[in-house]
C-alpha positions as CSV (number, residue, x, y, z in Angstrom):
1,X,0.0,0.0,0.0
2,X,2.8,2.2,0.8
3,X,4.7,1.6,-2.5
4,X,1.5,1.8,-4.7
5,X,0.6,5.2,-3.0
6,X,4.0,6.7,-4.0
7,X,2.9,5.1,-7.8
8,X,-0.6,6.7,-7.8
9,X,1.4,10.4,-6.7
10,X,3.6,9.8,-9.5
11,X,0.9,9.2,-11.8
12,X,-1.3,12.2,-10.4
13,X,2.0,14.3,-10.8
14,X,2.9,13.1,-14.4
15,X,-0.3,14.5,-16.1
16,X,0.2,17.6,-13.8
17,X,3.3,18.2,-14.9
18,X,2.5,17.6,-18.7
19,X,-0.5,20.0,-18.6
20,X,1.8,22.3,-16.6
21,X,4.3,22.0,-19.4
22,X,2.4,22.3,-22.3
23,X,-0.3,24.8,-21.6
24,X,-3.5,22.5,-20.9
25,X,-2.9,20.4,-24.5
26,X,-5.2,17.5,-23.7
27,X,-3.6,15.4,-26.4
28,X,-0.2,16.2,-25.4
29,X,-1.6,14.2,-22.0
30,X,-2.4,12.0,-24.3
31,X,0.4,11.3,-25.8
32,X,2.7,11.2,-22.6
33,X,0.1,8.3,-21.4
34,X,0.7,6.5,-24.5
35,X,3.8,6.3,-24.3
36,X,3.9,4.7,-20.7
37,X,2.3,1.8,-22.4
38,X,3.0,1.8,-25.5
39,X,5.9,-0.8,-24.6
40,X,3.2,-3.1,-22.9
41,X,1.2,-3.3,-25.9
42,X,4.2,-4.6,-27.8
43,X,6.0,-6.1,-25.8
44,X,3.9,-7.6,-23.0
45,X,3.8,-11.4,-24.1
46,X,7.4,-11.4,-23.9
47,X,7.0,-9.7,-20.7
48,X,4.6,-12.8,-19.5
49,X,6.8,-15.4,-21.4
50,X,9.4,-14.3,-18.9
51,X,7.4,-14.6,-15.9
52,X,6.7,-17.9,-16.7
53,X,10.7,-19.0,-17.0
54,X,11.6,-17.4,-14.2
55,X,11.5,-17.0,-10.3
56,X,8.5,-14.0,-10.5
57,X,10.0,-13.0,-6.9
58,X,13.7,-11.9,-8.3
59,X,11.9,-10.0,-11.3
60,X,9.8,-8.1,-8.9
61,X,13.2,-7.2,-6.8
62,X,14.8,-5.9,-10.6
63,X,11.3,-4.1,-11.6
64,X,10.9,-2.2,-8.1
65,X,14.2,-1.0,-7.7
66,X,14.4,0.4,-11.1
67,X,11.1,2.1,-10.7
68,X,12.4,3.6,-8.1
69,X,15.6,4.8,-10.3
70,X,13.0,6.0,-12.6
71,X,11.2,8.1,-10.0
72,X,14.3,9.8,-8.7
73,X,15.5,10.7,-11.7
74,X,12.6,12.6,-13.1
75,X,12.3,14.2,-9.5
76,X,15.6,15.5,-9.9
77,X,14.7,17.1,-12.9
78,X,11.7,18.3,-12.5
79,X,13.4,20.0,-8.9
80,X,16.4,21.2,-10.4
81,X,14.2,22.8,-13.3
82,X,15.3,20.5,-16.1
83,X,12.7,18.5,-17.0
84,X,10.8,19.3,-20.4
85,X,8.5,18.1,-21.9
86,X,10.4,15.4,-24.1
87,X,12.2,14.0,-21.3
88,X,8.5,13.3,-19.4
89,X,7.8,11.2,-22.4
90,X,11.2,10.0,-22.0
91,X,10.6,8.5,-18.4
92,X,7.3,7.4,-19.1
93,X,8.7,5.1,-22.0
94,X,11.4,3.7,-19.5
95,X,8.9,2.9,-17.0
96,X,6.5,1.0,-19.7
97,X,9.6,-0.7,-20.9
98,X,10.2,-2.0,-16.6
99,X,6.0,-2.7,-16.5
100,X,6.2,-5.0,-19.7
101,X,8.0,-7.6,-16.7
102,X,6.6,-6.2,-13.6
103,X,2.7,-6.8,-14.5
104,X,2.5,-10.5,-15.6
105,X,5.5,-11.2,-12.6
106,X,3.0,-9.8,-10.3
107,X,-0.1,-10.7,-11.4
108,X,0.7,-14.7,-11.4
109,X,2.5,-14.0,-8.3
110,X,-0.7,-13.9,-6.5
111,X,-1.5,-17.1,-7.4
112,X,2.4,-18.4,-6.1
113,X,1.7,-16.4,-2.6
114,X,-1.7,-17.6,-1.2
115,X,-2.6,-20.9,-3.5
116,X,-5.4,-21.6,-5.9
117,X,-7.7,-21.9,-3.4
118,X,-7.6,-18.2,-2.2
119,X,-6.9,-16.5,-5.3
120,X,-10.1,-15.3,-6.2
121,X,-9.8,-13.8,-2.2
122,X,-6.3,-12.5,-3.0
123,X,-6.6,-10.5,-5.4
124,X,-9.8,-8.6,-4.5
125,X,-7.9,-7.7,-1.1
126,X,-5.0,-6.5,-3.6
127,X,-7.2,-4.6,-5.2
128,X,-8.5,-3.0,-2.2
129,X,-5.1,-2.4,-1.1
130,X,-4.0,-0.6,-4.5
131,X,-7.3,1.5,-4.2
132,X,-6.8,2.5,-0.5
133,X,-3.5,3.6,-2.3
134,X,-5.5,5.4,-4.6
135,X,-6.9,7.3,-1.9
136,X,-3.8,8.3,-0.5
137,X,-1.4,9.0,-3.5
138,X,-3.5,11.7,-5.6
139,X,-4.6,13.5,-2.6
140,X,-0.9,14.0,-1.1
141,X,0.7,14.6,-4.7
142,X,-1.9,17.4,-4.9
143,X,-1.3,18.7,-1.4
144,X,2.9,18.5,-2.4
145,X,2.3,20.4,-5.5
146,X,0.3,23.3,-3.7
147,X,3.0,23.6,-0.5
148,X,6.6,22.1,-1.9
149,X,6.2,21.8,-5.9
150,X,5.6,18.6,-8.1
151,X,8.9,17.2,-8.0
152,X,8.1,16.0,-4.5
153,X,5.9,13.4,-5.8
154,X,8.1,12.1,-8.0
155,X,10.7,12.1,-4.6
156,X,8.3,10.4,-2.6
157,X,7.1,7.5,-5.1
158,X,11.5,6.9,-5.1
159,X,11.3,6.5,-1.5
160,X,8.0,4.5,-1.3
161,X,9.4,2.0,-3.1
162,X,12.0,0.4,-0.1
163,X,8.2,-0.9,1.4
164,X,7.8,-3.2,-1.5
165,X,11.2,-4.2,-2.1
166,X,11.6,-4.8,2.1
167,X,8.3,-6.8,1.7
168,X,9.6,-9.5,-1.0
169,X,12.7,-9.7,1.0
170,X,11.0,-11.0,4.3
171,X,9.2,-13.8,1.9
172,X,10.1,-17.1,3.1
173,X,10.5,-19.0,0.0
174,X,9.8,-22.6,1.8
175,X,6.1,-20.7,2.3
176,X,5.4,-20.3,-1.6
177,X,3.2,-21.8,-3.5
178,X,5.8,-21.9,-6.2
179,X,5.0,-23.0,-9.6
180,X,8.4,-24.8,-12.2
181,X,9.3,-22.4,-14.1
182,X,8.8,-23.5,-18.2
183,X,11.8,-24.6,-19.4
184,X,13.3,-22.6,-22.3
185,X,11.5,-24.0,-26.1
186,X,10.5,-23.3,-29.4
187,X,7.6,-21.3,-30.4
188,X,6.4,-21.0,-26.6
189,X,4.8,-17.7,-27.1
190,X,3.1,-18.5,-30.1
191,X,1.6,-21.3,-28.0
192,X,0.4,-19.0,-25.7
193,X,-1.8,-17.1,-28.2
194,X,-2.5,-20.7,-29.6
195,X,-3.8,-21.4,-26.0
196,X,-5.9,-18.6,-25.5
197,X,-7.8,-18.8,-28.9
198,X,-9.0,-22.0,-28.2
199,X,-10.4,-21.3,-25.0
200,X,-13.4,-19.1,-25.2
201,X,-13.5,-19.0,-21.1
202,X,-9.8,-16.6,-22.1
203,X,-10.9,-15.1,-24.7
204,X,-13.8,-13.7,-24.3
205,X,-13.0,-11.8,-21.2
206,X,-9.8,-10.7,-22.3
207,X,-11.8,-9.2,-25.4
208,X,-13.9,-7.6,-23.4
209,X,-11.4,-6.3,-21.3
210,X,-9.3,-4.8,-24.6
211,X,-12.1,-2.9,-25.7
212,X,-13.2,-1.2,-22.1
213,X,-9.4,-0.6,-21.5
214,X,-9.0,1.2,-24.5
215,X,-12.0,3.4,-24.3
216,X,-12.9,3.6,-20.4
217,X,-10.2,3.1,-18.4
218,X,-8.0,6.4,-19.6
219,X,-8.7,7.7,-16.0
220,X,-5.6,9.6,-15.9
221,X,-6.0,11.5,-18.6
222,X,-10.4,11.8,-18.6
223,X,-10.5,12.4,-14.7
224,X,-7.6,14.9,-15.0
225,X,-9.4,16.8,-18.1
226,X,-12.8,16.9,-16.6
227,X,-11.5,18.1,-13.0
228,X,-9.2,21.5,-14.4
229,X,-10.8,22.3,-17.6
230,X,-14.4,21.6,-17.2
231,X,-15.0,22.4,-13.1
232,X,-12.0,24.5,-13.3
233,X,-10.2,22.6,-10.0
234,X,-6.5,23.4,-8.7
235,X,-4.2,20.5,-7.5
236,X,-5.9,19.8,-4.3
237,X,-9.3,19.3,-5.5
238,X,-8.3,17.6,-8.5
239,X,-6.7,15.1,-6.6
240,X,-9.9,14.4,-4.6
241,X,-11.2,13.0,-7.5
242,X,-9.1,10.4,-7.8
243,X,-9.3,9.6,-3.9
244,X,-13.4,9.6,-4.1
245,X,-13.3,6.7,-6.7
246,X,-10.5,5.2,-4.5
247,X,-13.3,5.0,-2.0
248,X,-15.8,3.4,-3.7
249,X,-12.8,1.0,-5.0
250,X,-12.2,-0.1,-2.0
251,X,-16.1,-1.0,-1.1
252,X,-16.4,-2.7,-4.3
253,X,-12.6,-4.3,-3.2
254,X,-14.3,-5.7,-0.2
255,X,-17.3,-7.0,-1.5
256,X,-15.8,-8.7,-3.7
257,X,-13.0,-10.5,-1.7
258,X,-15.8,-11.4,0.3
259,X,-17.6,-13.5,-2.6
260,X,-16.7,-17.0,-4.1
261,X,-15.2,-17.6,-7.2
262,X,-16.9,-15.5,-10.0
263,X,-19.2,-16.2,-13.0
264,X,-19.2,-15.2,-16.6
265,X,-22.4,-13.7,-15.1
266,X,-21.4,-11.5,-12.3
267,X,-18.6,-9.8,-14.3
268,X,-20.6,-8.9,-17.0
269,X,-23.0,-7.5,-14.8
270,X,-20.0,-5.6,-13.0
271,X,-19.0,-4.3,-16.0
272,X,-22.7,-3.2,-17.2
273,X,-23.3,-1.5,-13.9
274,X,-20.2,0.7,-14.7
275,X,-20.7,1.7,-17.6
276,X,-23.8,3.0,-17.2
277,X,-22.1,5.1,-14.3
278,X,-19.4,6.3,-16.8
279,X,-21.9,7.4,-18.9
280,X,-23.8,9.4,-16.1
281,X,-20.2,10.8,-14.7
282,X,-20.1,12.2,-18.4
283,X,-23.2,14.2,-17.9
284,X,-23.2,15.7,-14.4
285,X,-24.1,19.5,-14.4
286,X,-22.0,19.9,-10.9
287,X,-18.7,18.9,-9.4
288,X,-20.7,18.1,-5.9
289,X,-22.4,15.2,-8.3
290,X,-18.9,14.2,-9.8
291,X,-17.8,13.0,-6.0
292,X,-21.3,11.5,-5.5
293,X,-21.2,9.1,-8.5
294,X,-17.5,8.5,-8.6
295,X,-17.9,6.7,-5.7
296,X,-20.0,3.8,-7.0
297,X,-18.5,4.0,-10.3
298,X,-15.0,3.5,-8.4
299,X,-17.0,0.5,-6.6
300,X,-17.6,-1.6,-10.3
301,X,-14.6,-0.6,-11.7
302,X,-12.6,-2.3,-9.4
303,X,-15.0,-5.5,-9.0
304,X,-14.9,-5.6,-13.0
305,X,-10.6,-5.6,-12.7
306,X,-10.6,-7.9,-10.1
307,X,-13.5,-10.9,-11.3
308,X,-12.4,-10.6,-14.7
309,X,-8.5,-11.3,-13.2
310,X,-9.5,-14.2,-11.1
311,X,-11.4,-15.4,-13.6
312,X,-8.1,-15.6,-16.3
313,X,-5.7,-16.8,-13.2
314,X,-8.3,-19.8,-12.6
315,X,-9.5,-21.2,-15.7
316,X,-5.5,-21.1,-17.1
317,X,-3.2,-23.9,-16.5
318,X,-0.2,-23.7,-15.0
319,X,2.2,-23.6,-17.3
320,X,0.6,-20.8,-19.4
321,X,-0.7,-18.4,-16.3
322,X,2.5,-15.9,-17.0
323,X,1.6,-15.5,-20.6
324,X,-2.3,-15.7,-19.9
325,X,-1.7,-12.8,-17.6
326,X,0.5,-10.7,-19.7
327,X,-2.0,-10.7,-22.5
328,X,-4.6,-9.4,-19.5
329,X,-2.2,-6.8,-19.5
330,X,-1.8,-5.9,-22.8
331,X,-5.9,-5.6,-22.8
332,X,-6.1,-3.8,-19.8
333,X,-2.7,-1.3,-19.6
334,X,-1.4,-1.7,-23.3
335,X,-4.5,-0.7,-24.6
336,X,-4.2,2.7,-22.7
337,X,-2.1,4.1,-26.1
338,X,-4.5,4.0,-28.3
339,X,-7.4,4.5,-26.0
340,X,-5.7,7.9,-24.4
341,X,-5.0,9.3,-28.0
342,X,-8.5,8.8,-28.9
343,X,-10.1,9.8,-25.6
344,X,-7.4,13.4,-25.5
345,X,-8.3,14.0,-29.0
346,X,-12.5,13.7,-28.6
347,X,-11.9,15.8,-25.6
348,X,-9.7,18.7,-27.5
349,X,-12.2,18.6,-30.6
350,X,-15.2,19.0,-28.1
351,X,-14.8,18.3,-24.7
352,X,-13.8,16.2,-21.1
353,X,-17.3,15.3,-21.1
354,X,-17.4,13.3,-24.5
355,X,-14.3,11.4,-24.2
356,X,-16.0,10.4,-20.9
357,X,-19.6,9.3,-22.6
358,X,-17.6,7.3,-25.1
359,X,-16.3,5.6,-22.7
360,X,-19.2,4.5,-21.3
361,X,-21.4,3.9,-23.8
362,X,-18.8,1.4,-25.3
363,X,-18.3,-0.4,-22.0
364,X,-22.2,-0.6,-21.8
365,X,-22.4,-1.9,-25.9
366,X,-19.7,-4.6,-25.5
367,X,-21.0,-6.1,-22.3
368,X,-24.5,-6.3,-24.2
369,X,-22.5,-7.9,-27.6
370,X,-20.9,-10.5,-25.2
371,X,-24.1,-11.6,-22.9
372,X,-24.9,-12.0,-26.9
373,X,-22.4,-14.3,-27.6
374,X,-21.9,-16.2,-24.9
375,X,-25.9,-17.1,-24.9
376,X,-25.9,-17.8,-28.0
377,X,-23.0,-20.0,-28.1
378,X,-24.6,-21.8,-25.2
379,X,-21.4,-20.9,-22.8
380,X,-21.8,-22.2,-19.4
381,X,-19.4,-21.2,-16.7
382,X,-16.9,-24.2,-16.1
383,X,-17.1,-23.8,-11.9
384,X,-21.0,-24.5,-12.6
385,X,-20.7,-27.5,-14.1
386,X,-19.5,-29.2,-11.4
């Protein structure tokens, strides 16, 4: 929680920064976001082809501490008055490039630390614990900004980082769950695509997940845009935004965590239920009905990320969980390029508010096309059959 709160204050502070930099340009936002992970949406099978040859505990030691390098060095900059806006897009590339081995390490590391039988568990409470994080990072990168200046956020994400890399050191590796890594072969990642598009229980919810990450979950940049151009918000209160969602993450964390394993049912509904919510977000005449709503929609947003993870962890085999996962996040982070150049371009032709509907009304039209599909096909979930 630590660690990810110094990431969510970097992340606040990065689109700060840009807009700072460049004068408000929306798709210069854009463009920085894409860049963070652009290197996922290329590179991320290899990312998860790693994870599954290798001890996922000594990649997360290599990932964290050069995040942390990363974060230092752009804090530097940005305090000693050096950073432009090229070398933002600079450090945003370098830590994509650390993420295309940090996401599918951790993901399927889950699965290593608490056992199939809690997984579904697991990661709901890791999702509560990245959105208490969310709570906590936006809100004091916004209070840094307004008292010390924005390369203090990048200075405390650096430092947050020793909680993470202290945690995986205490690990007792007799305690793991640990899964043989995949010995080194031909064509292995091509069998992990092979894998996936045979298994409609994959690939339907990592379809699903592509299309809502592209055009829904741009956060970072829709959030940002809606909070200082349309309500006209400083630092502070733009930063509440994202800790009112981390809220109502964190309910919809708990609930969640608190439920069995999930159905093909319950995270389409999940999903409906925030789209619909994205869609009224879009619409809101006032900033007090902004916080109202963002608190639910934070609620399903999180359930949606969490059942549609447990799900893919679950239903894959051993031996293909790494790649499984880093296709999850290819859908669900690499996805962000193309969604954040579309959804900083609708909002620079027109405005926050329509990047924000599109969003939402595609989440809401490709949970409708895959209740569709999967009736029609006659899919039954594979934990009911038993």
């Amino acid at each position: 929680m630590i660690s990810v709160s110094g990431t969510w204050a970097q992340s606040f502070a990065q689109g700060w920064l840009v807009l700072t930099l460049t004068k408000n340009d929306p798709v210069d936002l854009g463009i920085t976001t894409a860049f963070q992970f652009l290197p996922i949406l290329f590179l991320g099978p290899w990312g998860g082809l790693i994870a599954d040859r290798y001890d996922k505990r000594n990649i997360l030691f290599i990932t964290q501490t050069v995040s942390a390098i990363q974060a230092a060095s752009l804090g530097v900059m940005v305090l000693t008055g050096t950073a432009t806006f090229a070398w933002v897009i600079v450090f945003a590339f370098l830590l994509g490039m650390v993420n295309v081995f940090d996401n599918p390490a951790r993901q399927s590391f889950v699965l290593e630390m608490v056992g199939k039988q809690y997984v579904s568990n697991a990661v709901s409470l890791n999702s509560v614990l990245v959105n208490m994080a969310r709570v906590v990072g936006p809100g004091v990168s916004g209070i840094l900004i307004e008292t010390l200046g924005i390369g203090y956020s990048f200075v405390f994400n650096a430092v947050s980082f020793v909680a993470v890399i202290f945690a995986l050191y205490l690990m007792s590796k007799n305690e793991l769950f640990l899964i043989p890594p995949v010995s080194r072969q031909k064509k292995q990642l091509q069998e992990g695509f092979k894998y996936v598009s045979h298994n409609r229980d994959l690939l339907v919810p990592l379809i699903l997940m592509a299309i809502i990450g592209t055009l829904a979950y741009n956060f970072q940049v829709t959030l940002l845009l809606l909070a200082k151009q349309t309500f006209k918000l400083g630092a502070g209160r733009s930063g509440l935004f994202f800790t009112i969602m981390g809220v109502g993450a964190i309910i919809g964390g708990l609930v969640v965590a608190n439920r069995k394993t999930p159905t093909n049912r319950s995270f389409l509904f999940v999903a409906f239920l925030f789209g619909i919510l994205l869609s009224i977000l879009a619409v809101v005449p006032k900033v007090v009905w902004a916080y109202v709503v963002l608190v639910p929609m934070g609620a399903f947003s999180i359930a949606y990320v969490a059942q549609s993870n447990t799900l893919l962890q679950i239903r894959s085999k051993p031996e293909y969980r790494g790649r499984v996962m880093s296709l999850y996040s290819v859908a669900f982070l690499g996805s962000t390029p193309i969604g954040s150049f579309i959804v900083s371009f609708v909002a620079a032709k027109t405005n926050p508010r329509s990047s924000i509907l599109l969003g939402g009304l595609s989440t809401v039209l490709a949970v409708l096309i895959a209740s569709f599909i999967l009736k029609r096909r006659g899919q039954a979930d594979p934990m009911t059959k038993k």
